[in-house]
C-alpha positions as CSV (number, residue, x, y, z in Angstrom):
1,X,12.9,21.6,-13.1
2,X,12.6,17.9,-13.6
3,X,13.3,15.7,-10.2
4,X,15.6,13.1,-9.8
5,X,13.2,10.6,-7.6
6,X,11.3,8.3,-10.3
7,X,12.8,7.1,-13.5
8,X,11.4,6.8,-17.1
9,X,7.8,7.0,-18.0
10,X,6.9,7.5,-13.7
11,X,9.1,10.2,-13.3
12,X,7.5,11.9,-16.5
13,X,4.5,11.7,-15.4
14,X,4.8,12.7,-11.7
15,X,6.6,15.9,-12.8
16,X,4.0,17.3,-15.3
17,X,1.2,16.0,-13.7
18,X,1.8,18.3,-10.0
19,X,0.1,21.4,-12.1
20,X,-3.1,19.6,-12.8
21,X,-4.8,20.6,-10.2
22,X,-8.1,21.8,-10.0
23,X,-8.5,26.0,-9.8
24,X,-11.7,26.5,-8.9
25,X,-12.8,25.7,-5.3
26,X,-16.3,25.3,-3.6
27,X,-18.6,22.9,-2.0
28,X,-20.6,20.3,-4.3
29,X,-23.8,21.6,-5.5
30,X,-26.6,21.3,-8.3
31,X,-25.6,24.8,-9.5
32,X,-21.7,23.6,-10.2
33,X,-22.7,20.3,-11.7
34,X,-24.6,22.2,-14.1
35,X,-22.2,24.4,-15.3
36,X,-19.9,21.9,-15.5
37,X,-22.0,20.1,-18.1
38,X,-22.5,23.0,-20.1
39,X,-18.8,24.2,-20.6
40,X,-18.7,27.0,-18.3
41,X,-17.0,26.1,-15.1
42,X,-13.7,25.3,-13.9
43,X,-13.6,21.8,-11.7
44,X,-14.8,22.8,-8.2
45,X,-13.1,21.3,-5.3
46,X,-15.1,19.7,-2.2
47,X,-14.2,19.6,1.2
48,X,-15.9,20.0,4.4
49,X,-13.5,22.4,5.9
50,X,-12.5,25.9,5.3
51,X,-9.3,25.2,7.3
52,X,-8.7,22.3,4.7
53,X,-9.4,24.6,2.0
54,X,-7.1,27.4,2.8
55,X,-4.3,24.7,3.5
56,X,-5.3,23.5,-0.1
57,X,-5.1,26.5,-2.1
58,X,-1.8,27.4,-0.6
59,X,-0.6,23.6,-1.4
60,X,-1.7,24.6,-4.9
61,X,0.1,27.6,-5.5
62,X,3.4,26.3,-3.7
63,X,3.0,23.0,-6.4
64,X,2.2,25.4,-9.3
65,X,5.5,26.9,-9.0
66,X,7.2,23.2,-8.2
67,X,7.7,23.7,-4.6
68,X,6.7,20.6,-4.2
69,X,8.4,19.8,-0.3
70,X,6.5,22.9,1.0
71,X,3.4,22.3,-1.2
72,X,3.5,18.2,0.6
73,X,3.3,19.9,3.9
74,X,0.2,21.8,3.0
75,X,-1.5,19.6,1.6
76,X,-1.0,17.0,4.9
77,X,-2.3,19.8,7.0
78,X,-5.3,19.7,4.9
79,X,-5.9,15.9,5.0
80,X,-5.5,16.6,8.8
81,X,-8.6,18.8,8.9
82,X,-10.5,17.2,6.3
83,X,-9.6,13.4,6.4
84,X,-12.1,13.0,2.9
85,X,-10.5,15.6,1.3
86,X,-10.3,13.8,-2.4
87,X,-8.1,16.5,-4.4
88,X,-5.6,16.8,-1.0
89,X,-4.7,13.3,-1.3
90,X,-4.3,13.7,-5.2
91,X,-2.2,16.3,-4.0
92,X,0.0,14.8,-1.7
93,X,0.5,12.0,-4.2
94,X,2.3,14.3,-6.8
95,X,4.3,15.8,-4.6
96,X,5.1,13.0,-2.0
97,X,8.7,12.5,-1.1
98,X,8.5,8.6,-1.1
99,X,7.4,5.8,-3.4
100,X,5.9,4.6,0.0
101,X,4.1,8.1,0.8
102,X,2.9,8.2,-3.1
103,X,1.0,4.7,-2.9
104,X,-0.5,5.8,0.1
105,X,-2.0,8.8,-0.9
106,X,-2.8,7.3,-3.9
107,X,-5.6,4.7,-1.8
108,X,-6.3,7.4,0.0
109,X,-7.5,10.0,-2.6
110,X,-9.3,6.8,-4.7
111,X,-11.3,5.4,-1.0
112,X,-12.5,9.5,-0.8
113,X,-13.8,9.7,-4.3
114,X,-17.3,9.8,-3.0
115,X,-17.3,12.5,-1.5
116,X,-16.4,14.3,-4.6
117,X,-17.7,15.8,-8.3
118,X,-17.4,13.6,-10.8
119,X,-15.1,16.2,-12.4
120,X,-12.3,15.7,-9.3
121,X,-13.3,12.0,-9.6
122,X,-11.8,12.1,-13.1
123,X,-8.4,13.6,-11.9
124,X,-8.5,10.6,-9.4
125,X,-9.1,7.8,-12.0
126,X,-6.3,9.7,-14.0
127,X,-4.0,9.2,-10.8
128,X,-5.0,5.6,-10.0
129,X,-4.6,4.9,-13.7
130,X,-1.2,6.1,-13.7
131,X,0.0,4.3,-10.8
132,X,-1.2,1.2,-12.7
133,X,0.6,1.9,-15.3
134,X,-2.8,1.9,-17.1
135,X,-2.1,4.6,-19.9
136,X,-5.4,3.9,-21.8
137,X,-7.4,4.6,-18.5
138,X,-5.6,7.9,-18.3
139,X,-6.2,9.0,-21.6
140,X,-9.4,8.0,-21.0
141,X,-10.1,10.2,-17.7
142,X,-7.7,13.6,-19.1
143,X,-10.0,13.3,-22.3
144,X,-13.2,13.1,-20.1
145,X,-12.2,16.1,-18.1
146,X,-11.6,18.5,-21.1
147,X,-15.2,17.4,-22.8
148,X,-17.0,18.5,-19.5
149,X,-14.5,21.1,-18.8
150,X,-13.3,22.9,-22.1
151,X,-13.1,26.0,-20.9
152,X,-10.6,25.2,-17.9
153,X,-6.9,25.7,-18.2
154,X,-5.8,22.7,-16.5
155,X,-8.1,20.1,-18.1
156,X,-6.2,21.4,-21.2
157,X,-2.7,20.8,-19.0
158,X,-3.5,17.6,-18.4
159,X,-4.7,16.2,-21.6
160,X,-1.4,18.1,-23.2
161,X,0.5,16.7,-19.9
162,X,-0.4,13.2,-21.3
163,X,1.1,13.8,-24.8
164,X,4.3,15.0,-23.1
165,X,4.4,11.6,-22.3
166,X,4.1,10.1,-24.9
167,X,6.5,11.8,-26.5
168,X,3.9,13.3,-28.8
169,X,5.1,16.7,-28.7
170,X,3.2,18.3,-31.5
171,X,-0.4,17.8,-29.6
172,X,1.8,18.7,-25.9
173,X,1.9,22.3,-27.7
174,X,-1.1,22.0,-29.2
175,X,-3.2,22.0,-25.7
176,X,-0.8,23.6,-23.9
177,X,-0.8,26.7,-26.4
178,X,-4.9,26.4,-25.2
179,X,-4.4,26.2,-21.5
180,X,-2.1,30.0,-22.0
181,X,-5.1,31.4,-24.3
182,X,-7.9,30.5,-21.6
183,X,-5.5,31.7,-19.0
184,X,-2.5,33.8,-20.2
185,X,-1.2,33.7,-16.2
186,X,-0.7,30.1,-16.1
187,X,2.5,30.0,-15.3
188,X,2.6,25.9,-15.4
189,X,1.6,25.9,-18.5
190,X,4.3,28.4,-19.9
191,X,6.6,26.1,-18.0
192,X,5.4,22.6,-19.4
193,X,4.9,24.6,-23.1
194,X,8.5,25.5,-23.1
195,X,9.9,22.5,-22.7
196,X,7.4,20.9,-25.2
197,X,8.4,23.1,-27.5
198,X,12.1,22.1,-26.8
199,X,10.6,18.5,-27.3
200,X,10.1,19.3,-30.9
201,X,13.3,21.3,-31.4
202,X,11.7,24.5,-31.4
203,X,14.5,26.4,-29.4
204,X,13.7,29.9,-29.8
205,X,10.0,29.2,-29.0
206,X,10.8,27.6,-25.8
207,X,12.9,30.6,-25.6
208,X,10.0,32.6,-25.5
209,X,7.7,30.5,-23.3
210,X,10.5,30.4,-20.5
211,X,10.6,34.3,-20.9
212,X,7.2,34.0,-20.1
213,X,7.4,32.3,-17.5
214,X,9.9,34.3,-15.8
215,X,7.8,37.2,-16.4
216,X,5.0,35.5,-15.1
217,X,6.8,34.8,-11.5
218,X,10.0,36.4,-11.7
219,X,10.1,35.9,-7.6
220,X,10.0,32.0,-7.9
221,X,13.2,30.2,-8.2
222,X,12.0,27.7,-11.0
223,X,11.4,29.9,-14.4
224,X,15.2,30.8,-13.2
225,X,15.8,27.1,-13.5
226,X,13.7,25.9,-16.7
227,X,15.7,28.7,-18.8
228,X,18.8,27.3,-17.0
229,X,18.3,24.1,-18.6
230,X,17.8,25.3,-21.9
231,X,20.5,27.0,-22.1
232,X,22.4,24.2,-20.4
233,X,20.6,22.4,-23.7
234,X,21.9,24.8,-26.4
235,X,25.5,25.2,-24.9
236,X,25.3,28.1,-23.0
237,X,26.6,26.8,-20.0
238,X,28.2,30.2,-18.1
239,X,24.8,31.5,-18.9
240,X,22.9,28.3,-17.5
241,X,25.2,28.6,-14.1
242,X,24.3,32.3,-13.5
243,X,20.5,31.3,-14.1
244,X,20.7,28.5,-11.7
245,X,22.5,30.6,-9.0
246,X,19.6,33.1,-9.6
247,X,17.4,29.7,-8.4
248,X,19.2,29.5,-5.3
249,X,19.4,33.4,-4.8
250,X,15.7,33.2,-4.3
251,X,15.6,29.7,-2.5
252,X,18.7,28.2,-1.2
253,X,16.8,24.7,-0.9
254,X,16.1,24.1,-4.6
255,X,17.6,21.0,-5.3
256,X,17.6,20.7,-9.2
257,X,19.3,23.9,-9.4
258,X,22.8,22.6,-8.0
259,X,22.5,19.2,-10.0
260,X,22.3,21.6,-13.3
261,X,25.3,23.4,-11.9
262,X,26.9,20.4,-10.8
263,X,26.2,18.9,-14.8
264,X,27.1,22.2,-16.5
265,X,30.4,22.1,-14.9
266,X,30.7,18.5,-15.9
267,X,30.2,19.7,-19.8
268,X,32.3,22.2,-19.0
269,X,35.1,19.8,-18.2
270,X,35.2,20.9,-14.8
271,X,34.8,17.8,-12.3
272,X,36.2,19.3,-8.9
273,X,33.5,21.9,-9.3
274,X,30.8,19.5,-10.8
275,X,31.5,17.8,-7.3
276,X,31.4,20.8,-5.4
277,X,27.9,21.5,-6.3
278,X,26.9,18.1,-5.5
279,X,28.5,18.7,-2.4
280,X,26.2,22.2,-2.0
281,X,22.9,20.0,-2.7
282,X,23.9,18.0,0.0
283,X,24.0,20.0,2.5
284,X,20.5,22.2,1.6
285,X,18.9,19.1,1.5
286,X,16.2,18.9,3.7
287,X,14.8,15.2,3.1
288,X,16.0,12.0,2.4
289,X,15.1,12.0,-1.1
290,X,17.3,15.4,-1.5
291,X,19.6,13.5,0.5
292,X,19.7,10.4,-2.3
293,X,19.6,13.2,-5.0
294,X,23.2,14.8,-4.1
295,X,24.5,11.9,-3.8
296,X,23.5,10.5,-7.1
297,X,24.5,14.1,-8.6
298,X,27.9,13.1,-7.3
299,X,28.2,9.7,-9.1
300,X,27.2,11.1,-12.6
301,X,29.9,14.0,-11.7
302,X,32.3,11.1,-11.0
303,X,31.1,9.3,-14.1
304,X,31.1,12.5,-16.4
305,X,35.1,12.8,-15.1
306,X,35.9,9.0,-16.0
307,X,36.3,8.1,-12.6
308,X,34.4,4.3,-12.8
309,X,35.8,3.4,-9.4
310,X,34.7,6.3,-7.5
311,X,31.7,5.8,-9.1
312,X,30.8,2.8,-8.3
313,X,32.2,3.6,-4.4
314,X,29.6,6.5,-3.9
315,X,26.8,4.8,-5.8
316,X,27.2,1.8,-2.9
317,X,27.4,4.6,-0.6
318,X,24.0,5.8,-1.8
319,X,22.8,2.1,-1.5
320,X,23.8,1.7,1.9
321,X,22.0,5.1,2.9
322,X,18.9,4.1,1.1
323,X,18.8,0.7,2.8
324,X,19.8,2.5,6.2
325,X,16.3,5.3,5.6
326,X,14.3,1.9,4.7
327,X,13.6,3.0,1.0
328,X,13.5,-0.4,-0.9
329,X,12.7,1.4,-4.1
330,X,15.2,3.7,-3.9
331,X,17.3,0.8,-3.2
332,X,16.4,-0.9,-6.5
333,X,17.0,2.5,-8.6
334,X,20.1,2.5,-7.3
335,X,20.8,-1.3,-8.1
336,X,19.8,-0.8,-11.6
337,X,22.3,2.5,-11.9
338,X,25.4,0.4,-10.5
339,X,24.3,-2.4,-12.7
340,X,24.1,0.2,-16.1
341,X,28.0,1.4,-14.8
342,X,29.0,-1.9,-14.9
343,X,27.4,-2.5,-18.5
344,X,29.5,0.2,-19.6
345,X,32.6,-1.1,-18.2
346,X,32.0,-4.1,-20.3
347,X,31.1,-6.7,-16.9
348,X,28.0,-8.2,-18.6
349,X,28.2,-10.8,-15.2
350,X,28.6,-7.7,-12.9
351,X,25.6,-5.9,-13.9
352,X,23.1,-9.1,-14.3
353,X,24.0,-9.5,-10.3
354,X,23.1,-6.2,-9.9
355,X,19.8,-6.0,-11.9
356,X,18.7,-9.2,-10.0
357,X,19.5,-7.0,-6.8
358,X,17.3,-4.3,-8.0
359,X,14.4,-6.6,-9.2
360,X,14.9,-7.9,-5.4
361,X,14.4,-4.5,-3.9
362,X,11.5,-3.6,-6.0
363,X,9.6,-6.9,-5.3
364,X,9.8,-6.3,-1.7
365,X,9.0,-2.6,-2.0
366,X,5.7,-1.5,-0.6
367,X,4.1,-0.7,-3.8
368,X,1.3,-1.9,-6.0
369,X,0.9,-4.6,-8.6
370,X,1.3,-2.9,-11.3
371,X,4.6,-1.5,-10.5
372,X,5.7,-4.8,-9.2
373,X,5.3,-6.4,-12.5
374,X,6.8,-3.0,-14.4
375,X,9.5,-3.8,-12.0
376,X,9.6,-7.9,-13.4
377,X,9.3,-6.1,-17.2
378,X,12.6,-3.3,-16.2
379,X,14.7,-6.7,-15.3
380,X,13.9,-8.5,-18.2
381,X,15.4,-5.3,-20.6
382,X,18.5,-4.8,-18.3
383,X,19.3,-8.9,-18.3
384,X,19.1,-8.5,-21.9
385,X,21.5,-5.9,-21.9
386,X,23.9,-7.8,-19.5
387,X,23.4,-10.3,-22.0
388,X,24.8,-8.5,-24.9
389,X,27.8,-7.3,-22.8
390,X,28.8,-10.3,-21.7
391,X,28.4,-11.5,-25.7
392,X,25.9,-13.9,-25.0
393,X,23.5,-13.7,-28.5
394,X,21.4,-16.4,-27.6
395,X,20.6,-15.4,-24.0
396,X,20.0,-11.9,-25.3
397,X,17.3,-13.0,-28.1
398,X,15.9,-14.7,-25.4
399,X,15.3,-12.3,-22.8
400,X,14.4,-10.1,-25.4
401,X,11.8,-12.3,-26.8
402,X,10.0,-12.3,-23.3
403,X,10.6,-9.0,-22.6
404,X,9.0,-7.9,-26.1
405,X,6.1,-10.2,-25.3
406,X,5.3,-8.5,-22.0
407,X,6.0,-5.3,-22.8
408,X,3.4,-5.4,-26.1
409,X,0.4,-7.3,-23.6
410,X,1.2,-4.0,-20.4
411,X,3.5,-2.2,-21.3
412,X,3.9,2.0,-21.3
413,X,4.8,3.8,-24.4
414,X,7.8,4.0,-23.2
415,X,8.0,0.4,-22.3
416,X,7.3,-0.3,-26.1
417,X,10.1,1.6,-27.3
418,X,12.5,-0.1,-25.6
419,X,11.7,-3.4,-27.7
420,X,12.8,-1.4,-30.4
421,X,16.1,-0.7,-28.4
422,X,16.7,-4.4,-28.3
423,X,15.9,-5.8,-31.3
424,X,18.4,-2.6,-32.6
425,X,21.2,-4.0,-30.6
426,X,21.2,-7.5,-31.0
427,X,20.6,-6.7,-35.0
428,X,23.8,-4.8,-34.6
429,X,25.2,-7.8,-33.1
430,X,24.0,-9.9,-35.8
431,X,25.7,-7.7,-38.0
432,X,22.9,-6.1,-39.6
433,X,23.6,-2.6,-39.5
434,X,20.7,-1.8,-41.7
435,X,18.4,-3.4,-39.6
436,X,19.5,-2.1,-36.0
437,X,19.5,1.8,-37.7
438,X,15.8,1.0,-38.6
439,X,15.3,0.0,-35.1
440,X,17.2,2.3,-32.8
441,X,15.2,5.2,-35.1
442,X,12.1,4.0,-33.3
443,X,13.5,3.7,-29.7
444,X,13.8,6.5,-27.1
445,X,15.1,9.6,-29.3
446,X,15.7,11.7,-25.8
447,X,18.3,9.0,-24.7
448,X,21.9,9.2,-25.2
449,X,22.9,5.9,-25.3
450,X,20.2,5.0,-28.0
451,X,21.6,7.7,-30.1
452,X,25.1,6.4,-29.3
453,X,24.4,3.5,-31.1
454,X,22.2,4.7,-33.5
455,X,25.3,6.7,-34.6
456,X,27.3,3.9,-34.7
457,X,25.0,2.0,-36.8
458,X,24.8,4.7,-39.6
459,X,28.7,4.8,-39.8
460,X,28.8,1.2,-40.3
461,X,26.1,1.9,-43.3
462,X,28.6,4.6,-44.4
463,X,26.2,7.5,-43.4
464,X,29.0,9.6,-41.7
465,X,26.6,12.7,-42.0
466,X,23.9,11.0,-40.6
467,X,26.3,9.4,-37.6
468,X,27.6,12.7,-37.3
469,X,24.3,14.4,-36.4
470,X,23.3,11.5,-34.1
471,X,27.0,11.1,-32.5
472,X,26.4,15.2,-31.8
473,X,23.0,15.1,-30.4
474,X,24.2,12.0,-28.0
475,X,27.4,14.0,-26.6
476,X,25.5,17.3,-26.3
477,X,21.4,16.9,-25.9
478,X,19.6,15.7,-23.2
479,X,21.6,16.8,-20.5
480,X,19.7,16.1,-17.5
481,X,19.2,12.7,-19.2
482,X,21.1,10.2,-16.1
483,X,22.6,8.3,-19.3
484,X,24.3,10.7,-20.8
485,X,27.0,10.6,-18.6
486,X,27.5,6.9,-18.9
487,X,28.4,7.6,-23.1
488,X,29.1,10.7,-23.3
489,X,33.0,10.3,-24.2
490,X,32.4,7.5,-26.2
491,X,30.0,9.6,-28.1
492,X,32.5,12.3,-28.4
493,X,35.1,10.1,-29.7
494,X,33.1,8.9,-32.4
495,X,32.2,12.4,-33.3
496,X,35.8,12.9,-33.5
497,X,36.7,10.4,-35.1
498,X,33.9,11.2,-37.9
499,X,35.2,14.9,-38.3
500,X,38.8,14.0,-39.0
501,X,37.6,11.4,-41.5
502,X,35.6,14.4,-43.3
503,X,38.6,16.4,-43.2
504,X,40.9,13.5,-44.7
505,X,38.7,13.1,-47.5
506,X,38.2,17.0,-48.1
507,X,42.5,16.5,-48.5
């Protein structure tokens, strides 16, 4: 399952992060802290209230297996009885339904830190570190946990959890392969290993972790929907449907099931039905963000059928209904989606308005500093790009400059590849196809668009094999990614247009 709510290196984070919760529960004592120190323990979890603890560890288990709307409920019941409940907030953070409701919970678990271990502590500092975009704190706090807590599965998640994020696949599996040996019914980790695996191209070994999974909890609706996606990944997308529907067979509510319908009938060619599962998610959704979800499903379905106009018509739609439920960060996501359509249409001017509406929106959001100025850093790239649509070199190296100069002093990891993005496109506008192959090979490899025009580059170099593979993996990979959509026929035109040059030249 991956969720639709937060974009980029947030929305990464948030997702792998629900499972690290603590699995051992008790009140604070000399006995714990000492075990702790030695190795033994798992992180104990402090509350005053055995009502708040049995609202707790069922918050846990619904998160575990990504249940996240039911799991929010939970753990606000246990805040309720327990208003210094450290690890509930924490809680309620990674699954909140709201940028607005995460910041919140995100004060509230870090002013309730005293009352905790220093082990839970450390899972706070992680969480506070993440919501300011702090990714040297976090490593700091994950790597803290597992050297007091070696021997507990989910300090292993979350140190592997950070990896993931980084795109560092190799140690993801690493520590994640850990977390399954100390506890071989983890189901997260099964979960989060398979699609690390994935990460690293490993197919059949994700294969086999998602088998695991569903073995694990074969009466939950997402190891139905991690395998879905997999095989949604590797073609398979009659097989992907019928694992999705198996989702919904067992919850009727679970929203990323009918977006991975809605895209596999997209892929499939098959946009009246792409849009009738967009239409289905609609009407199970139970919140406003599952609201906003459907609705964006049904503008990548539009987008995925070439329909720019309608598009753009339900994307303002989606605007309008995130401005009507108050959402100003929503509002700016969607800003910045309208404004990335209207890149691809080629109206450079169109989409700078746009951006500037979505730097707007997130400036007036209630969110922290930190975000605030990752939201001042996301307007500089975008203007960039407006920039090179509407052919405007100079403007483009400039925005770029400041953008790389940023990015390098606070930026994420993710952040920092996207210098490489620019300085890959404006070398391609310079002409320097040499040079903007060198640099796309360093941006975001999980992103369509980036292998787009990494393709492009290495058929301008005469590397047809090379653009081949890359023109391939852009039309066909990543296909939850909300960019493939915007490039995916250009990317199989080019692929096209590669293959019949190979079969001229084998004439």
């Amino acid at each position: 399952m991956k969720t639709l709510r937060f974009k980029g290196d947030v929305r990464l984070a948030l997702l792998v992060c629900a499972a690290m919760v603590v699995t051992a529960c008790g009140q604070r004592d000399e006995a714990a802290d000492e075990s702790a120190a030695t190795g033994m323990a798992k992180v104990p979890v402090t509350t005053s209230s055995e009502e708040a603890r049995a609202h707790y560890e069922e918050g846990r288990r619904l998160a575990d297996n990504l249940r996240f709307v039911e799991a929010n409920e939970k753990f606000s019941d246990a805040v309720e009885a327990d208003p210094g409940f450290a690890m509930a907030y924490y809680m309620l953070a990674f699954t909140s339904q709201s940028t607005a409701d995460y910041f919140d919970a995100v004060g509230k678990a870090a002013a309730s830190m005293g009352n905790a271990t220093e082990g839970e502590q450390l899972y706070v500092r992680q969480l506070v570190a993440i919501a300011e975009n702090d990714q040297a704190a976090q490593l700091e706090a994950v790597s803290s946990l597992l050297s007091m807590y070696p021997k507990d599965e989910r300090t292993h998640f979350a140190l592997a959890s950070y990896h993931n994020g980084q795109q560092n696949f190799a140690d993801a599996v690493t520590h994640y392969e850990h977390a399954t040996q100390i506890n071989a019914d983890f189901a997260p980790a099964w979960n989060a290993l398979g699609y690390a695996r994935r990460g690293l191209g490993d197919l059949e070994g994700a294969k086999e972790a998602f088998a695991r999974y569903v073995e694990l909890i074969p009466d939950e609706p997402n190891p139905y929907d991690s395998y879905a996606e997999l095989l949604m990944e590797m073609g398979e997308y009659d097989e992907s449907i019928a694992n999705y529907r198996k989702a919904l067979e067992i919850d009727p509510h679970f929203p990323s099931a009918y977006a991975g319908i809605s895209i596999n009938e997209s892929l499939k060619g098959n946009p009246e039905a792409a849009q009738a599962a967009a239409e289905e998610m609609l009407a199970a959704a139970r919140n406003n963000a599952e609201q906003r979800g459907a609705m964006f499903q049904s503008v990548t379905a539009h987008l995925y059928a070439g329909r720019i106009d309608e598009a753009i018509d339900t994307a303002e739609q989606l605007y309008a209904l995130a401005k009507e439920q108050e959402d100003l960060a929503a509002m700016g996501d969607v800003a910045e989606y309208i404004g990335d359509i209207m890149s691809v249409t080629g109206d450079g001017a169109g989409a700078f308005e746009y951006y500037m509406l979505a730097l707007e929106n997130r400036l007036e959001a209630p969110v922290n500093d930190a975000t605030k100025e990752r939201g001042r850093r996301t307007h500089l790239f975008k203007s960039a790009i407006a920039a090179i649509v509407a052919d405007d070199l100079d403007t483009a190296k400039a925005r770029a400059a400041e953008y790389t100069v940023s990015a390098e002093a606070a930026g994420s990891a993710f952040e920092r590849r996207r210098i490489h993005e620019l300085a890959g496109y404006i070398a391609a506008m310079d002409g320097d196809n040499e040079a903007s192959a060198r640099e796309l090979a360093q941006a975001n490899q999980l992103d369509p668009i980036v292998l787009y025009w990494q393709a492009v580059a290495n058929r301008e170099l005469g590397n047809e094999d090379k653009a081949a593979e890359l023109a391939a993996m852009a039309a066909y990979k990543n296909t939850i990614s909300p960019n493939l959509p915007l490039f995916r026929g250009q990317a199989i035109s080019l692929l096209q247009d590669l293959e019949e040059s190979e079969q001229l030249e084998a004439e």
